[in-house]
Every structure is written in C-alpha cells, then in structure tokens.
C-alpha positions in Angstrom: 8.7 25.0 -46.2 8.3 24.2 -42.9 10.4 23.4 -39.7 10.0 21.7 -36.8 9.9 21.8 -33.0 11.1 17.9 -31.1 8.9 18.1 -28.1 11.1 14.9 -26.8 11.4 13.1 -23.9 11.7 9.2 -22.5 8.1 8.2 -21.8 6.7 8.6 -18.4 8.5 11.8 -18.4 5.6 14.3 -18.6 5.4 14.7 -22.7 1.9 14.4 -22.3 1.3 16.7 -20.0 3.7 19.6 -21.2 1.7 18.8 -24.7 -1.4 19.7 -22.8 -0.3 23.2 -21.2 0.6 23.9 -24.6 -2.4 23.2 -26.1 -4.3 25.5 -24.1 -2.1 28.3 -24.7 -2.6 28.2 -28.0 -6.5 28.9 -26.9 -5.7 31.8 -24.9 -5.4 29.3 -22.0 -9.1 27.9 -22.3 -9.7 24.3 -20.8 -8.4 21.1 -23.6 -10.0 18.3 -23.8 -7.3 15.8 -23.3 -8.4 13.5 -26.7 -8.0 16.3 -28.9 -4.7 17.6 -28.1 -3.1 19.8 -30.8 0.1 18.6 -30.7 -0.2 14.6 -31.2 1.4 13.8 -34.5 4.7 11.2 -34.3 7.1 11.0 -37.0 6.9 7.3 -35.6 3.2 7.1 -36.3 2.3 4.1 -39.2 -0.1 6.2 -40.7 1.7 9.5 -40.9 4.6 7.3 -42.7 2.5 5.5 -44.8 1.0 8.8 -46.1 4.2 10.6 -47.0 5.9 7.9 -48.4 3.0 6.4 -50.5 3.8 2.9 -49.1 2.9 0.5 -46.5 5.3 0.5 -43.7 4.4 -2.9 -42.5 5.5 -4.2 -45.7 9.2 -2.1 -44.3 11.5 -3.9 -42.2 12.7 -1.9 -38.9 15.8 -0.6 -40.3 14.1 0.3 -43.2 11.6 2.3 -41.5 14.2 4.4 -40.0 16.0 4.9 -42.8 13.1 6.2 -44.6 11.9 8.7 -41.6 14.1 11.5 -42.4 13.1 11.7 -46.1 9.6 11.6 -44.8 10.0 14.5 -43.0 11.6 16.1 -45.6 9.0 15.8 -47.3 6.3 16.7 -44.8 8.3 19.8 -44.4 7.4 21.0 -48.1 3.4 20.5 -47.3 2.9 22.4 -44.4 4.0 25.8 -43.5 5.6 27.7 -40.8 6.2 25.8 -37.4 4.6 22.5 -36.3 5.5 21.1 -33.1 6.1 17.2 -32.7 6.0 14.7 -29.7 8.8 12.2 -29.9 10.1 9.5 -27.5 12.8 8.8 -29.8 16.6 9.1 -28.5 18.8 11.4 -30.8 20.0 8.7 -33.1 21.3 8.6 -37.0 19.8 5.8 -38.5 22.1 2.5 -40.1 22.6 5.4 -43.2 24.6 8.0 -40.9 21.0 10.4 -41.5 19.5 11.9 -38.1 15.9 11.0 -37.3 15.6 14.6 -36.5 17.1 16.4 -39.3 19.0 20.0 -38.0 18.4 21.6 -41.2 14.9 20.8 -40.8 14.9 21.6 -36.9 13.2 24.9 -35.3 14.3 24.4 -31.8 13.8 21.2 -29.0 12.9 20.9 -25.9 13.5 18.1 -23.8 11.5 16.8 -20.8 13.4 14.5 -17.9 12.4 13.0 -15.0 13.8 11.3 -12.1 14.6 7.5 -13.3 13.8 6.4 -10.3 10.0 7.5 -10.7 10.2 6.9 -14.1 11.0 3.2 -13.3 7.3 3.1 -11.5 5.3 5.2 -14.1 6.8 3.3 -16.9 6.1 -0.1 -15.3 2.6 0.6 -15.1 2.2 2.1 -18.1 3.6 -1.3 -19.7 1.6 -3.8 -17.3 4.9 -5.1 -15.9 6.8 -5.4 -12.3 9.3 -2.5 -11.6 12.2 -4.9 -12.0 11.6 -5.4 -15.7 11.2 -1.6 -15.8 14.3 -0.6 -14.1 15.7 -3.4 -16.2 14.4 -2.2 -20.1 15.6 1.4 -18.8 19.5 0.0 -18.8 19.6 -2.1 -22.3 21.0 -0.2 -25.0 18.7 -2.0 -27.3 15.2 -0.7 -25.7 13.0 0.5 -28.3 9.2 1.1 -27.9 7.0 -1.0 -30.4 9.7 -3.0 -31.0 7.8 -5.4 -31.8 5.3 -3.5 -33.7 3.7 -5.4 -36.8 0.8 -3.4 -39.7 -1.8 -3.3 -36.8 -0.1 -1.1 -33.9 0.0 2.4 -34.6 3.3 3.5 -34.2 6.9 1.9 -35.9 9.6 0.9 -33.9 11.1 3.8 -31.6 14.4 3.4 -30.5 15.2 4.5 -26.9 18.5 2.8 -25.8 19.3 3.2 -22.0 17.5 5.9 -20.1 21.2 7.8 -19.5 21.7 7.0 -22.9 18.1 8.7 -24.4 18.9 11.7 -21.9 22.6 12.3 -23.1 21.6 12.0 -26.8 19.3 14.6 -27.0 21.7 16.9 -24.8 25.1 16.7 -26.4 24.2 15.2 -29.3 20.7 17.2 -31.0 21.3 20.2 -32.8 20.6 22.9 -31.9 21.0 21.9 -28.5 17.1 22.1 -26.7 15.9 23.9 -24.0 15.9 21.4 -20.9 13.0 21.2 -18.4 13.2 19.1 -15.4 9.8 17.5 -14.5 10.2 18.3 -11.0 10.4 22.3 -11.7 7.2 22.2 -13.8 5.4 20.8 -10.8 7.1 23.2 -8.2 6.5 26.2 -10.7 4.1 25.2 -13.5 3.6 28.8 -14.6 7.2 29.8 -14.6 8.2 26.9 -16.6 5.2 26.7 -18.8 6.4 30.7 -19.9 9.8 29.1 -21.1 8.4 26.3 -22.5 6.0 28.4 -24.6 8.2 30.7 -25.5 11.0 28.4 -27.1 8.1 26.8 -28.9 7.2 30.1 -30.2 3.9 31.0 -28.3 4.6 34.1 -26.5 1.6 34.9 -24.5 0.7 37.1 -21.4 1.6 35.9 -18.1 -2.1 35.5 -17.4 -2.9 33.2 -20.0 0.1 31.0 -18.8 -1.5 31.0 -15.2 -4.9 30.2 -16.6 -3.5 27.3 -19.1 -1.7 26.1 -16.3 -5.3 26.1 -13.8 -6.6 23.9 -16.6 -4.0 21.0 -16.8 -2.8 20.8 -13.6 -2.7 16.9 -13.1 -6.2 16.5 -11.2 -8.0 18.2 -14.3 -6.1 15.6 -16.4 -6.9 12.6 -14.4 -10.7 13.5 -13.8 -10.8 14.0 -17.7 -9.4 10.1 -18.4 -11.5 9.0 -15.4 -14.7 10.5 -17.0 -14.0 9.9 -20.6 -10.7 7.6 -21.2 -7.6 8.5 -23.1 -6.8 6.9 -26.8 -3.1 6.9 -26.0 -3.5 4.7 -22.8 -2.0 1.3 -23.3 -4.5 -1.4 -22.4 -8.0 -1.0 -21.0 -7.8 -0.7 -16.8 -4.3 1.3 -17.0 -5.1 4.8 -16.0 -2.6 7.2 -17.9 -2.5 9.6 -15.7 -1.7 7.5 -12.3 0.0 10.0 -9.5 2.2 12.8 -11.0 4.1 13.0 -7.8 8.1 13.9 -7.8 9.9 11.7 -4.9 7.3 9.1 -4.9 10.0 6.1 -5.2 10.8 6.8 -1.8 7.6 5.3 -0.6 7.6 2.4 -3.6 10.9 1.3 -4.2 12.8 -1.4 -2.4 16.2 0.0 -1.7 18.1 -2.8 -3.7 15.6 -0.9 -6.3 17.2 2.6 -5.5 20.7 0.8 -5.6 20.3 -0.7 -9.1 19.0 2.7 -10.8 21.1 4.9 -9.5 24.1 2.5 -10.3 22.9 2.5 -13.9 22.6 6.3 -14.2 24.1 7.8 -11.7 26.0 10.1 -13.7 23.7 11.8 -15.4 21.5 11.9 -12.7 24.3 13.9 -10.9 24.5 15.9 -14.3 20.8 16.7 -13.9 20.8 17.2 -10.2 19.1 14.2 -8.9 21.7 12.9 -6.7 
C-alpha cells in the first residue's frame, strides 16, 4: 500500500518549479526536460479519476466528484507502492461528506509552497488572461475554485481554492500532519539550501552536490528558455508564456497602490503570519 506526499500550493506559487528541482534530483541532478516532469499526476486530473473509479466523471456532478476523490485515492494507494509524490492546488478541505480530500491515514508528509499575494495577484492574472483587478478579486472569494467550470473536455475536475488566506491557513492549521512550509522568496535567495529541505521531507536525500547541480539546471532562465524553445502542455492558452518573470517584489513596480491597499486588506494577517508585512 502506498502513501502519499501533497506537493501543494495556490497556483502561481512556484509548484511547478519546486516539481522541477525535484525531478532532477531524482536523476542525480541531470537537466529535465520541463514536459516530462516526474511528478505531474493530480488527484484532480479527469483521467486519473475516471481510471480508478471505472466511470466517467463528466457524467459526476461537482460535489460528486469530490466526494468520490478520497475513495479514489484509497484506492490508488492499493496499486502502487512505496511513496508517490502529488501536485495539488487544492485548499485543505473535507468534502460535503465530512471526508478530507487528502486523506491523513493515507498521507506521507506535505509540503507547502506560498508566495507573496501581492505577486501572486500578477502571475495569476496572466496566467488566466485577465486584468489584475479580477485577480486580486478571485483571490478574496471564498468560493474560488479552479476549473470551476470544467465540463468532460478539460482535463482537470473542479479544484476548490477558497480565498488565498483561506487556501494558506488550511493547509497550515488544518492538514495533517502539518507540512513543511517553504516561502517562495527563500528558494530564490537560497535555491540549494531550500531545495536540501525540500528533498529531504519528500524523501530524496542526496549529496549536497547533486542539490547544487539540480538546482544549475532549473533555475528559472533554463525553464523559460525550455518553454520558449519547445512550449509547455500545462500553459493555459497559446501566447501565455508559463514561466513569465519569477521575480520576488515585483508588484512594487506593477501594482497601483489602491492595488497594494486592497491585497493587503484582504490578507493581511496571514501575510504578517508569513512575514510579508
């Protein structure tokens, strides 16, 4: 029987990138190739779903669908063994039966990714095609999901998010066992350092070279040049580049200050809770 690791974290946050890092170090820290990530499968995904539960989830209403994840990976969790390692955007939620998504007795470890609302509020508003308004917006309703409105042809099933506070407070004092918590901002100023924790909750204790030479190979510019070159399946809509600017601070140069205002009135106290104010 198998377990699982959550590799979670609201989108925009740097999920994709942590997924890469790790995916080199399980090659010894060789180069990835950004489309063939190891770590890609979503407990959200259609097509996972529809395997496990030997039905057609666009037949499944949302509520249905979530009530039927948990016995899905249940039952993943009897096909594979040892430790698998999951990307999720999903907030820590129980679903309308009082089941988690993200079963403890099924749960290896977590580790959460968060990143400054306010540059989330920019990534996340290009990486949906909208105005950073609507952004900062979506990131305060309680009711945000991704693929919300998700019908048999999109890939994934609704993914409930709430509020961004909400999402980041869920998986903190709610998940169990409680995750290991990496701030963006530290991978960037110490990608090595914080790559060696990362690894080593998820299991993949290597030597500090390796980490140095996985991190070499997806720092941001490798993973930008990649997309530019090739493209990425998981980007949006044809013209959006995935990887966009990676920077920490960059709402200072973007966002109005009735922008700044609005944010850090919505989430102001966990972004004191998490050091960003």
């Amino acid at each position: 029987m198998s377990a699982f690791i959550w590799l979670a974290s609201y989108p925009k946050s740097g999920n994709t990138w942590v997924r890469a890092f790790l995916s080199s170090v399980k090659q010894d820290g060789r180069p990835i190739d950004i489309n063939k990530l190891d770590i890609v499968t979503q407990p959200s995904s259609r097509y996972f779903l529809d395997d496990l539960l030997g039905i057609a989830t666009a037949d499944l209403t949302q509520e249905e669908i979530l009530s039927a994840r948990p016995v899905a990976m249940t039952t993943y969790s009897r096909l594979v063994k040892g430790i698998s390692l999951h990307k999720v955007h999903d907030a820590w939620v129980r679903n309308s039966e009082g089941l988690p998504l993200f079963p403890p007795e099924l749960t290896h470890s977590s580790i959460y990714i968060v990143r400054d609302p306010r540059d989330v509020a920019i990534s996340f508003a290009h990486h949906l095609g909208q105005s950073v308004d609507y952004a900062i917006k979506r990131m305060a309703n309680p009711s945000s999901a991704l693929s919300y409105n998700a019908t048999k042809f999109t890939p994934n099933t609704s993914q409930p998010l709430l509020t961004w506070s909400q999402h980041v407070e869920s998986w903190l004092d709610q998940a169990h066992p409680s995750p290991l918590l990496v701030r963006y901002e530290d991978m960037l100023a110490d990608p090595v350092q914080q790559g060696a924790r990362i690894a080593h909750h998820a299991g993949l204790d290597k030597t500090i070279e390796i980490y140095e030479q996985a991190a070499l190979n997806t720092r941001f510019s490798e993973l930008k040049k990649q997309e530019t070159q090739n493209g990425f399946k998981e980007t949006m809509a044809p013209g959006r580049h995935f990887f966009r600017s990676g920077k920490a601070g960059g709402w200072k140069e973007v966002l109005t200050p009735a922008q700044v205002a609005q944010i850090e009135h919505d989430h102001g106290q966990v972004m004191r809770r998490l050091g960003y104010l």
